[in-house]
N, C-alpha and C positions, 0 to 999 in steps of 0.2 A: 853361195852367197855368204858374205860375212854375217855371222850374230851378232848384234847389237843389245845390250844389256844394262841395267843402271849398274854404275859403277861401284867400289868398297869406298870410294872416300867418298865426303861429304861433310856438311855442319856438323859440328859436334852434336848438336840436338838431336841428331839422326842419327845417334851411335846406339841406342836400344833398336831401330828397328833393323839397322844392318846385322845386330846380336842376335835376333830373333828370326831373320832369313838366313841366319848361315846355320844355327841349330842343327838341320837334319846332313851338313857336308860336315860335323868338326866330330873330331874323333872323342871317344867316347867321355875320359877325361875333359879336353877342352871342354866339351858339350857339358859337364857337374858343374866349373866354374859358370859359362855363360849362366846357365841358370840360377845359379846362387845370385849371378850377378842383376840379371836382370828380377829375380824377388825383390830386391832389395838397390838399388843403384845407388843410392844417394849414402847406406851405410859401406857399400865398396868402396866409391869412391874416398872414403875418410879410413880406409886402411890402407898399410904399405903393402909392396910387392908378399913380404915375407910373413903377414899377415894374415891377407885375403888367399893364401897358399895353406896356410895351416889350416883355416878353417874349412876349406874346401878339400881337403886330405888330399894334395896333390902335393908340384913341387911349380918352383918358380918358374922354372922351363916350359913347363905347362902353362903358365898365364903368360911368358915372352910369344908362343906358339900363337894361341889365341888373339893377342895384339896382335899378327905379322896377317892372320886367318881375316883380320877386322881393317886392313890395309893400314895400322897403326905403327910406331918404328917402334917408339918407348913404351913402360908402362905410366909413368905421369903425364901422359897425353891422353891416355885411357883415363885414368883418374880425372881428369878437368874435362873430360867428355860428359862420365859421369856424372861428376857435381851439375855439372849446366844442364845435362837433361832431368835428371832428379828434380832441381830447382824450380825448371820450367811447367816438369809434371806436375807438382803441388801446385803451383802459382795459378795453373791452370783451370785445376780439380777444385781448388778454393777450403777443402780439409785442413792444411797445412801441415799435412803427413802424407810420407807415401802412398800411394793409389796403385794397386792392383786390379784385376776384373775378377776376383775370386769373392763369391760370396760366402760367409760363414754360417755355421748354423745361428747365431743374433743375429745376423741384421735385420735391420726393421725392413717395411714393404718402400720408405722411402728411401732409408741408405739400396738397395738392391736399387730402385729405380737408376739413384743418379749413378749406381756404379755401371750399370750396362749403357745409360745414355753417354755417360762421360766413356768408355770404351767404344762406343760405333762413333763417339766423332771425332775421339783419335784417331780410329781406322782411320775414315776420310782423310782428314786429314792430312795423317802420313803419309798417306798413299799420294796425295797431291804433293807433299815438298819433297819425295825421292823419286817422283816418277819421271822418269828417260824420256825428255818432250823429247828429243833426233831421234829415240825410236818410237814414241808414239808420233809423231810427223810421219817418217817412211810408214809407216803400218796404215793411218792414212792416205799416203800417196797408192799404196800396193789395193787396198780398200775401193778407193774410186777410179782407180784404170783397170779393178778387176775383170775378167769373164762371167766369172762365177765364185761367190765365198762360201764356203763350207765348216758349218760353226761343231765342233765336236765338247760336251761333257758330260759326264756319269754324274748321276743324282741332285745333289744340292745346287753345282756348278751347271748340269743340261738347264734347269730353272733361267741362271742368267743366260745359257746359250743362246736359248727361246726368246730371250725380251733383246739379246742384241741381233737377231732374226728376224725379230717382228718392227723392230725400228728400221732396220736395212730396206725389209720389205715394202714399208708406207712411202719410204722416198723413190721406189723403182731398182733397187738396184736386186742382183739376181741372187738372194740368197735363200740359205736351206740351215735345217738345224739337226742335227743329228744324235739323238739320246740314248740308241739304241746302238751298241758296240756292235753286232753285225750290221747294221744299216752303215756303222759310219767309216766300215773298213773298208764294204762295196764302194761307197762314192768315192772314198780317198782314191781307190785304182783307177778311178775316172779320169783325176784331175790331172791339168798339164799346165806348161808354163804359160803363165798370165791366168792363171787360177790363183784364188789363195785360201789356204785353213787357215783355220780361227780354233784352238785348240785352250779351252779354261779347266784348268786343275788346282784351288788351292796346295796341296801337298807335291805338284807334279811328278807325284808317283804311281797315277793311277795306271794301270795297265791297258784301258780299255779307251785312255784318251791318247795317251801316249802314243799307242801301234798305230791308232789314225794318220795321230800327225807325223811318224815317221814315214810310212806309206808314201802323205802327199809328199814330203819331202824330195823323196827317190822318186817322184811321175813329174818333178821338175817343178811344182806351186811353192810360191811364197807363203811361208810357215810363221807364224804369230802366235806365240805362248803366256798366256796370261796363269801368273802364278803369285804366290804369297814367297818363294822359296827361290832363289837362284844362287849356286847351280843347283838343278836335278834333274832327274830323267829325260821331264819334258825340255827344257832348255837345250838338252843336245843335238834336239832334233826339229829348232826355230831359226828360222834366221833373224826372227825381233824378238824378243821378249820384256814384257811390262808386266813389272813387277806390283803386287797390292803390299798391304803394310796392315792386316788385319789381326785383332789382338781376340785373343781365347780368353773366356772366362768358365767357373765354375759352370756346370749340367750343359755350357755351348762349346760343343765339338770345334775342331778347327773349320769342319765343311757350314759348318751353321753359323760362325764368326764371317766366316770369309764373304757372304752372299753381301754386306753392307760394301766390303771395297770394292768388288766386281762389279757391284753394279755402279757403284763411282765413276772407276774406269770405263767402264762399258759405253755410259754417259757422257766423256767424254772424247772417246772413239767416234760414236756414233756424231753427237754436237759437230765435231771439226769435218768431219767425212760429209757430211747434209750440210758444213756450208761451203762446200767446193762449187757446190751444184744449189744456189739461193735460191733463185727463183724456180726450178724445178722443185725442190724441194718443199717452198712454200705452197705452189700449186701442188705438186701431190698431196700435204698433209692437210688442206683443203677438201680435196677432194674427197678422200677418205674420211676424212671428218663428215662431208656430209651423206656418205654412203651410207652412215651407222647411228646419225644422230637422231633418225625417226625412231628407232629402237629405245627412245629415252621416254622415261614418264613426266610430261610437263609439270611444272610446280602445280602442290594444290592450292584449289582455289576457296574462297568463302564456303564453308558447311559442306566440302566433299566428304571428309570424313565421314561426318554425320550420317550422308547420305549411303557411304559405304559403295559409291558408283567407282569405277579402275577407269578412267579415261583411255582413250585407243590412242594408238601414235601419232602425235603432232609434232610440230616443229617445236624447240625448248627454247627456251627465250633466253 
């Protein structure tokens, strides 16, 4: 099956996050400048080729390479990429300076607040205006003509495996989650064609997500790779892959940034997939709804507190 993947071009305003998923493909050089570039976008863009060269101790070669790596021809296309994302970044952020998600030893409790909320709603964000709707569609289609879905990820990422498991499960459809790297090698030898893995890696290099999903691959299942990074690992061994667009800040790891766009996407997977099937779906989440809604404590009423009485399970109103 062909892999489907979002593609290197797009709006300029999307040229920090396609900088940011090719990081872990560009060779070691390329990779100094991306990063110079994306500290600072809006100061790159206002230098020349043979500037943003010197400072980065590389040579011009090295940032033609990078343009070709970022699906760009020139470098002053890169440059007007720059300005308009920089631009957009402030404009957005409301500072009227550059915005990173790094926090310093200053900042106050509220500069830190808005620097982490203004980073999870970039994630979002991005992740919405570079996401592969034809392969989030097919990943859908493969989703609701499934047999069986088999959701495979290690740690931060099993987290969102779990809640795109527990969604699948409310509307009927047959799925499993797998957290444990021996649990999710067994099942992938299960699967066959008209199966499909569900494989989430922000760095898609993990080893323990990766082998799953190559396994289902060779038992003949449609493979779905959700990642922050293409290519990598996990991407060779998908035949869809949907991409997040999640940002790093200072003490949050890439796997503790990443859980805000997965579950974005997740959300969205799951939303389009549940309304293939409307009314089933509505009936199921009913249902389940009122399997578990005795389990709630009714609002309190006049002087319970006082009375310190714990009501037993009623209906909640």
């Amino acid at each position: 099956m062909t892999r489907t993947s979002a593609g290197t071009t797009g709006p300029s305003s999307d040229i920090l996050v396609r900088m940011r998923g090719a990081l872990p493909s560009l060779r070691p050089a390329e990779r100094r400048v991306a990063e110079v570039i994306l500290a600072d976008p809006g100061a790159a863009a206002a230098e020349s080729i043979s500037a943003l060269a010197r400072r980065c101790g590389t040579s011009e070669s090295t940032l033609m390479r990078l343009c070709r790596a970022l699906g760009i021809d020139r470098f002053p296309e890169l440059r007007l990429a720059l300005a308009r994302a920089a631009t957009r970044e402030e404009a957005q952020h409301g500072y009227g300076e550059h915005v990173s998600g790094d926090i310093s030893r200053t900042d106050s409790l509220d500069t830190i607040v808005k620097k982490i909320i203004f980073s999870d709603a970039r994630a979002i964000e991005e992740t919405g205006s570079t996401l592969d709707l034809d392969a989030l569609r097919r990943a859908v289609d493969a989703l609701a003509a499934a047999r069986r879905i088999d959701i495979y990820g290690i740690g931060v990422s099993a987290f969102v495996g779990m809640d795109l498991h527990q969604k699948l499960h409310r509307i009927g459809l047959f799925a499993f989650a797998w957290p444990d790297p021996h649990a999710a090698l067994t099942s992938a030898a299960l699967l066959n064609e008209g199966d499909v893995a569900v494989a989430i890696s922000h760095t898609g290099t993990t080893i323990d997500t990766v082998e799953p999903l190559r396994l289902a691959r060779g038992r003949g299942a449609t493979t779905i790779a959700v990642t922050n990074f293409s290519p990598s690992p996990i991407t060779e061994h998908a035949s869809l892959v949907l991409t997040t667009a999640a940002r790093e800040t200072t003490f949050r790891s890439g796997a503790m940034a990443s859980r805000i766009a997965q579950l974005a996407l997740v959300d969205c997977l799951f939303v389009a997939t549940a309304q293939r099937f409307f009314d089933r779906t509505v009936t199921a989440l009913e249902s389940t709804y009122a399997a578990v809604q005795s389990r709630r404590y009714p609002p309190a009423g006049p002087g319970r507190a006082e009375r310190g009485r714990i009501p037993g399970p009623t209906t909640p109103s």
